[in-house]
N, C-alpha and C positions, 0 to 999 in steps of 0.2 A: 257492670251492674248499675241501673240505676240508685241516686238518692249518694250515691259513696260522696267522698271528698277526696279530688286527684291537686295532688301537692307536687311542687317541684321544688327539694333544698339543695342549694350550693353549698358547702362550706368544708372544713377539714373534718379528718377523721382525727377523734382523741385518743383511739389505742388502735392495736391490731383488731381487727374482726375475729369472734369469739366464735367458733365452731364445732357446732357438737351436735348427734347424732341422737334421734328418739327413738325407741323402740320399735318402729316399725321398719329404721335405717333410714329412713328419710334425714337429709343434715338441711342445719338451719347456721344462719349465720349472723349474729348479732352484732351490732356495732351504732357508733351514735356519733351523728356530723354536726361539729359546731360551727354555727353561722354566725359573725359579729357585722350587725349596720354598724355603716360609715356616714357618717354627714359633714359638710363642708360648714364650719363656724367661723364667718364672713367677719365676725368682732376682730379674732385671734387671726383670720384667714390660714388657717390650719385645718386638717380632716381632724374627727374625733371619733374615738370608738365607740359607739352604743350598746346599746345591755346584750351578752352574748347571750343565744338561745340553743340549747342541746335536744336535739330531737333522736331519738331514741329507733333506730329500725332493725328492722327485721326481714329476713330475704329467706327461703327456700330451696332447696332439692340442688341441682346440677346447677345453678345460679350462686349457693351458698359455697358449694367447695372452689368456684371459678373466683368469688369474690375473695375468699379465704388466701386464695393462693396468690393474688393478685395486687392486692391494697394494704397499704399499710399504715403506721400512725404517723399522721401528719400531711398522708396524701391529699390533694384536692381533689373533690370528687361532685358529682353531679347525680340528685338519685329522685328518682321519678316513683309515687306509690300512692295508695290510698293512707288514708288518717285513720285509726279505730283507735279506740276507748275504752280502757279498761277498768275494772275495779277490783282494789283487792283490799282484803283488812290486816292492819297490821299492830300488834299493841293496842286488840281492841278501839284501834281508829281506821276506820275507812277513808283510803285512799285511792284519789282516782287520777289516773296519768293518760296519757295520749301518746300514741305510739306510731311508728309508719311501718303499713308493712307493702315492701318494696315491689317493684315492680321491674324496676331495670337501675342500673347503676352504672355510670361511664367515670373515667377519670377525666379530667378538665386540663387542657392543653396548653393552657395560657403561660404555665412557669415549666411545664415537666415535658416530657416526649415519652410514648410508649410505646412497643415493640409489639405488634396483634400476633399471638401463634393460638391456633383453633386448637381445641381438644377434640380427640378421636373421642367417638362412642360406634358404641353396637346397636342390635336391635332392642334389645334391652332397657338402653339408656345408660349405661356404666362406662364412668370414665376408665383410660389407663388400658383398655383394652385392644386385639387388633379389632378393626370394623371388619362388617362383613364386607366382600369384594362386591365392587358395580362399577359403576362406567367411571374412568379415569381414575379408578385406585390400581394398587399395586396389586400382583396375583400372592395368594397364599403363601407359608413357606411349605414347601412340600410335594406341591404343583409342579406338572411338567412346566418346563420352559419351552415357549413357540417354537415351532421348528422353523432354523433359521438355516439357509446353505452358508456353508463353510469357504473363509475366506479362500483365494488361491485352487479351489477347487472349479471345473467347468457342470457347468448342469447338465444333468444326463440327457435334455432334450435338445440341447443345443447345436446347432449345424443340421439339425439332422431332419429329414422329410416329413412331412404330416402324411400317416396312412393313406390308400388310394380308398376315393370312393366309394359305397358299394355300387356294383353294377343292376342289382335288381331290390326291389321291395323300396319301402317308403325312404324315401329321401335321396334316393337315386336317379343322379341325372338323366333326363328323356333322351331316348337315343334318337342318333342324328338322321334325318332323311338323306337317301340322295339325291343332289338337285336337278333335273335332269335340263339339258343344255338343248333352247328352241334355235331352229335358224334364225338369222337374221332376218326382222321385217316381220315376223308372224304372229301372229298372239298368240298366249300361252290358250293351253285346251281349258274349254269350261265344263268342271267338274257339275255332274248334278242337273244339267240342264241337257233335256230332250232335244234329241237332230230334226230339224223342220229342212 
């Protein structure tokens, strides 16, 4: 959409992602990445921490329960979203915060290693369930199994002759002329052509 603001913050997570479910069952997943500048102070030649910043996000649906199940506090994470702006009154003062609501979320590989396992869904969309069957999954439980010949067994068609031909109607071999045998030195007779 135009006119948004697309942010991109590095930083840790300061607790576990908060997950919890709206009335219509949609889950949402709240959580908030602290980012602290570094800068290099050439006096002391030492790095120094700068003012840490908590940005506050917010993620969605099939995204929320993957994030939930997946990140934790203190993880380093990578989260990609627009900026919105909220206003709410509290104690009769009006207060306005800035919030992100996320777009995608990775963890960041630089200190950690992660192990990618997909989540099944349906047509649905619902985690946790079997999918429906398509190319390269597994078949149902409950489905015939292929039929497959049996080890140590010979197949019934083995050795054994392929049917004869049919001798008449479509796809049966044209029967054979006989050739008839000219003397030596003669030409054969010319069919179709008149005796002069």
């Amino acid at each position: 959409m135009a006119g948004e603001i697309q942010v991109v913050v590095v930083g840790n997570l300061t607790a576990d992602p908060e997950l919890r479910f709206i009335p219509s069952g949609a889950a949402v997943a709240n959580f908030t990445v602290a980012q602290t500048p570094r800068t290099f102070d050439k006096d002391s030649n030492t790095w120094k921490d700068g003012e840490t910043v908590f940005m506050r996000c917010s993620i969605w649906r099939d995204y929320a329960e993957n994030v939930a199940a997946s990140l934790h506090k203190g993880d380093r994470v990578m989260v990609t979203g627009k900026l919105k702006q909220r206003t709410y009154e509290k104690d009769g003062v009006n207060h306005t915060v800035i919030e992100m609501e996320a777009e995608d979320v990775g963890a960041v590989l630089r200190y950690a290693e992660v192990a990618i396992r997909k989540t099944e869904r349906t047509q649905g969309g619902q985690q946790g369930q079997q999918p429906q069957q398509g190319w390269g999954q597994q078949p149902q439980q409950g489905a015939p199994p292929p039929q497959q010949q049996p080890q140590g067994q010979p197949d019934q068609w083995a050795g054994q002759q392929p049917p004869p031909a049919p001798q008449q109607g479509w796809g049966a071999p044209p029967p054979q002329q006989p050739q008839q045998q000219q003397p030596w030195g003669q030409p054969p007779p010319a069919y179709g052509e008149p005796p002069f």
